[in-house]
C-alpha positions as CSV (number, residue, x, y, z in Angstrom):
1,X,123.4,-78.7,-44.8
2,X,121.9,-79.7,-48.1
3,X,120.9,-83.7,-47.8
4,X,121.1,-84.4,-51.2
5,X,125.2,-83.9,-51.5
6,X,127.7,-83.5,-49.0
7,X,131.5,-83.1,-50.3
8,X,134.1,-82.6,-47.7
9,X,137.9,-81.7,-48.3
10,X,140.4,-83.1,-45.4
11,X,142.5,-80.4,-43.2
12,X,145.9,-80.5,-42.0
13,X,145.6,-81.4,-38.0
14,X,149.0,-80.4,-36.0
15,X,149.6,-83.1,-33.5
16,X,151.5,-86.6,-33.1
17,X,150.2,-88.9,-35.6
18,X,150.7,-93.3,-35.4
19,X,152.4,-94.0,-38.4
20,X,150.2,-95.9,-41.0
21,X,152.3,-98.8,-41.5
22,X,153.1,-99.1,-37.4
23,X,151.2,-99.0,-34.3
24,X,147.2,-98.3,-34.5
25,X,146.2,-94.8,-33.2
26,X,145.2,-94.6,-29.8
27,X,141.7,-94.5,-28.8
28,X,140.2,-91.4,-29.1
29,X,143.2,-90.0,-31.0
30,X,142.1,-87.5,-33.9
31,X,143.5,-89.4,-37.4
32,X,142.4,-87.1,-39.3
33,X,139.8,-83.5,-39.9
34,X,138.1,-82.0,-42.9
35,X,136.7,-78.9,-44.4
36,X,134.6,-79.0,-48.1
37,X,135.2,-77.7,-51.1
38,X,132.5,-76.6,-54.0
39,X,130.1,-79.4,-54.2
40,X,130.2,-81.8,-57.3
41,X,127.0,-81.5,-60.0
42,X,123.6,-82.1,-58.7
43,X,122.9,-86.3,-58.0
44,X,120.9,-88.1,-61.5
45,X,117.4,-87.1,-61.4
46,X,115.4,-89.8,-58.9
47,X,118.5,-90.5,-56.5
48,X,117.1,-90.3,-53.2
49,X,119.9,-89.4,-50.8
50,X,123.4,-87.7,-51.5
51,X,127.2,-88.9,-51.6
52,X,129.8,-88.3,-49.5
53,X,133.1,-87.5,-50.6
54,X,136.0,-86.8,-48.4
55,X,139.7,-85.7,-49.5
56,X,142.7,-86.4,-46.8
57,X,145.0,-84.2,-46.1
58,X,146.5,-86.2,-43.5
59,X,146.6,-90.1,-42.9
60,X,149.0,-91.3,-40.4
61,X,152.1,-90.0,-40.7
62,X,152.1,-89.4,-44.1
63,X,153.3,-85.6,-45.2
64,X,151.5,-84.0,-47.9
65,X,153.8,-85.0,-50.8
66,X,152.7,-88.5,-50.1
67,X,148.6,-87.4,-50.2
68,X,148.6,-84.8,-53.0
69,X,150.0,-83.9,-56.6
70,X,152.1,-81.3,-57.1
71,X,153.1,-78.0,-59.0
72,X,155.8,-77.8,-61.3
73,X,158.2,-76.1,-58.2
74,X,157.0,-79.9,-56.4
75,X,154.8,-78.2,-54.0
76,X,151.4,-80.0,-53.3
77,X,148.2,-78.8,-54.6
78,X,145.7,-78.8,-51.9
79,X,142.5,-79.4,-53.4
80,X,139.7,-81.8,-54.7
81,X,141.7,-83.1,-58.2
82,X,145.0,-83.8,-56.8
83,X,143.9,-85.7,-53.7
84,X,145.9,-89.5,-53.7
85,X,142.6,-90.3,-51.3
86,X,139.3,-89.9,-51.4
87,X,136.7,-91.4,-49.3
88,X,133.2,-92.1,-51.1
89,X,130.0,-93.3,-49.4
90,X,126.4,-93.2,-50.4
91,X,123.5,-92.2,-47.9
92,X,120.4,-91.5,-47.4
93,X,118.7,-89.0,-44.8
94,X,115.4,-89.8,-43.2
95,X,113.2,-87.2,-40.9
96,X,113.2,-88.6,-37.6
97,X,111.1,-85.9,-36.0
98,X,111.3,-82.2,-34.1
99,X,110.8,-80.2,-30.9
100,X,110.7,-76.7,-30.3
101,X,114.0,-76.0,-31.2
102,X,115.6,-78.7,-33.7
103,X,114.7,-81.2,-36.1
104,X,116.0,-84.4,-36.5
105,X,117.0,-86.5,-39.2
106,X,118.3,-90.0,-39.3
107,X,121.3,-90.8,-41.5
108,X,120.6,-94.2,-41.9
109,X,123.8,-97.3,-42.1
110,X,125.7,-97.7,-45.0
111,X,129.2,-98.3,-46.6
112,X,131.7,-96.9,-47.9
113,X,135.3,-96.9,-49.1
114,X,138.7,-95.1,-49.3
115,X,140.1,-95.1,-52.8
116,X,143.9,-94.3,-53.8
117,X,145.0,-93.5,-57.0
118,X,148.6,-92.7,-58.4
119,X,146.8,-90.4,-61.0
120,X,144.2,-88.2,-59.0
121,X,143.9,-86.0,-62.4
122,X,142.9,-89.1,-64.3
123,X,139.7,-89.3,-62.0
124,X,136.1,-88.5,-64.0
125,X,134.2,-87.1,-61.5
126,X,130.9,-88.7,-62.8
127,X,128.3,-89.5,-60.3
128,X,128.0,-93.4,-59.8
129,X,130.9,-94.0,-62.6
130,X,133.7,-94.7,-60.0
131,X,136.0,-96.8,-62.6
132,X,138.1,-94.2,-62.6
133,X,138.2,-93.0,-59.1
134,X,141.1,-95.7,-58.2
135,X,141.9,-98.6,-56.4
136,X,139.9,-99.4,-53.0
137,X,142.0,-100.0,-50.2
138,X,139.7,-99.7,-47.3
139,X,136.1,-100.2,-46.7
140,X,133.7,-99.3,-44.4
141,X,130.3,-100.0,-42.5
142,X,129.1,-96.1,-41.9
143,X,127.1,-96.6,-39.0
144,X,123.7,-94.4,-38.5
145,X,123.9,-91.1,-36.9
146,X,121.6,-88.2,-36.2
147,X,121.6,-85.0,-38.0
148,X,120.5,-82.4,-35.6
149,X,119.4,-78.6,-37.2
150,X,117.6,-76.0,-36.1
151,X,116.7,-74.5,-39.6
152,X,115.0,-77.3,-41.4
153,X,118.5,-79.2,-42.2
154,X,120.1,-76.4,-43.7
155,X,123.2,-76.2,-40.9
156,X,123.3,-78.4,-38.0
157,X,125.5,-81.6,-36.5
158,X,126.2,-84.6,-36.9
159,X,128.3,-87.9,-35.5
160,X,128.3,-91.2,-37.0
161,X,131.2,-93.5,-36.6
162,X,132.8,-95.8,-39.3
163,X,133.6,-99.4,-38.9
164,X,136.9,-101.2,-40.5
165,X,135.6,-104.3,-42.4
166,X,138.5,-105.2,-44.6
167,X,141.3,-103.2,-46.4
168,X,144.6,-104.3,-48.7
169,X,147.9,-102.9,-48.6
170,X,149.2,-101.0,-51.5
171,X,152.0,-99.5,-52.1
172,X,153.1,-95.5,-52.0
173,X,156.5,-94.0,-52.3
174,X,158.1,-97.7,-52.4
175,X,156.3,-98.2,-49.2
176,X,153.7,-100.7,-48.3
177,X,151.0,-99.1,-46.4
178,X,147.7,-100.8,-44.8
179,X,144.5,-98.8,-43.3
180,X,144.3,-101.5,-40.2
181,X,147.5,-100.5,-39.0
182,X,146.0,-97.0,-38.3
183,X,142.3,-97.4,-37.4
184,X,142.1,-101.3,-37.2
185,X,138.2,-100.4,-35.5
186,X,137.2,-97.5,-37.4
187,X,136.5,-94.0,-36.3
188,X,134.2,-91.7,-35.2
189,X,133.5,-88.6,-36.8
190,X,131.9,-84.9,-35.8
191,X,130.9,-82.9,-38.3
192,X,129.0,-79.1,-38.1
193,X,127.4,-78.2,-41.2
194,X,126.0,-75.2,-42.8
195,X,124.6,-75.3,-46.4
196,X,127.0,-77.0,-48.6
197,X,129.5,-76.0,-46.1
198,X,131.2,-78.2,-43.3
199,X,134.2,-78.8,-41.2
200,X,134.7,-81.9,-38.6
201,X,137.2,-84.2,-37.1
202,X,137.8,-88.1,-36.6
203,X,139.1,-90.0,-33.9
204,X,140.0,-93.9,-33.8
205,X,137.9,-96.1,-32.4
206,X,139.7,-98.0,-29.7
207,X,138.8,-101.8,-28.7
C-alpha cells in the first residue's frame, strides 16, 4: 500500500440489499465492497498524506443503471469516469511502531463525503479542485484505524469505520433518495492492500 494515494473502485456484492429510500441496513449487513482502479496523478508537491477515492458500484438497492453512465447500446460503463458516486476523503498516515513481524501505522480521524453527480464525465479530476466533482449528499467523520504491514506499508490491512454526520436527499431517476435511510450510523470498512492495489467490504453500523 502506497500512503501517499489510495483510489478504490466499488464491486458488485450479490446479496439482499435495504433499499436506500426504506428501512436502514441491518447491523453488520455488507452495504457495499470495492476494488481500485489506476491511481490518479501523484498528490501537489508538499501534501503530506494521500486521498481516498471510492466509486460505488452498489448503494442500496440501486441497479447499476442508477450508479453508472452508459454505452450507446445503454449498458453501464463500469469504471472510474462514469461513476454517479464517488466517495472522497483526505488522510494522513502516521508510524505508530513495529515488532518482529509487522509495522504499524496510524491513519489518523478525518472526514469525508459522498458526492453525486448527473454528469460523472463533466468531473476534472484535479487534486483538491473538487468544484466539479458534484453535489455532496453525505458526509462523514472517518474514524482512526490501524494500518498493519509486514513489508514497510507496501501491502497490509486495515479497518476504520465511518460515522454519518448529516446528509440531503437528492433526487435520481425521479426518485428522492437519502444516505440515512441506508447507513443512518455509518459503516465499518475492511480493506487488504497491496501497492496501489486493494479490495474490501463495508458493513452498517448498527445502534
Amino acid at each position: 500500500m502506497k500512503l501517499a494515494t489510495i483510489v478504490l473502485l466499488g464491486i458488485l456484492v450479490l446479496g439482499s440489499f435495504a433499499s436506500l429510500n426504506a428501512q436502514p441496513a441491518g447491523t453488520s449487513q455488507v452495504v457495499t465492497a470495492y476494488i481500485n482502479e489506476d491511481p490518479l496523478p501523484p498528490t501537489p508537491a508538499g501534501f503530506n498524506g494521500g486521498v481516498c477515492l471510492i466509486y460505488y458500484t452498489l448503494i442500496g438497492d440501486l441497479d447499476l443503471k442508477s450508479l453508472f453512465a452508459t454505452d450507446g447500446t445503454g449498458t453501464p460503463i463500469i469504471d472510474r469516469k462514469h461513476a454517479y458516486f464517488i466517495w472522497v476523503s483526505d488522510y494522513n498516515a502516521q508510524f505508530l511502531a513495529q515488532n518482529q513481524e509487522f509495522m504499524f501505522f496510524l491513519i489518523t480521524e478525518g472526514t469525508a463525503t459522498i458526492y453525486y453527480a448527473e454528469n460523472p464525465l463533466s468531473r476534472d479530476w484535479t487534486y483538491f479542485d473538487r468544484s466539479t466533482w458534484g453535489q455532496p449528499v453525505a458526509t462523514f467523520v472517518r474514524k482512526t484505524g490501524m494500518f498493519q504491514s509486514r513489508d514497510g506499508g507496501y501491502s497490509g490491512g486495515l479497518t476504520t469505520s465511518a460515522v454519518l454526520t448529516s446528509s440531503k436527499p437528492f433526487k435520481l431517476n425521479g426518485k428522492t433518495f437519502n444516505f440515512k435511510d441506508l447507513i443512518p450510523q455509518g459503516m465499518t470498512c475492511s480493506e487488504t492492500a497491496a501497492g496501489d492495489y486493494e479490495a474490501g467490504t463495508c458493513v452498517a453500523i448498527g445502534k
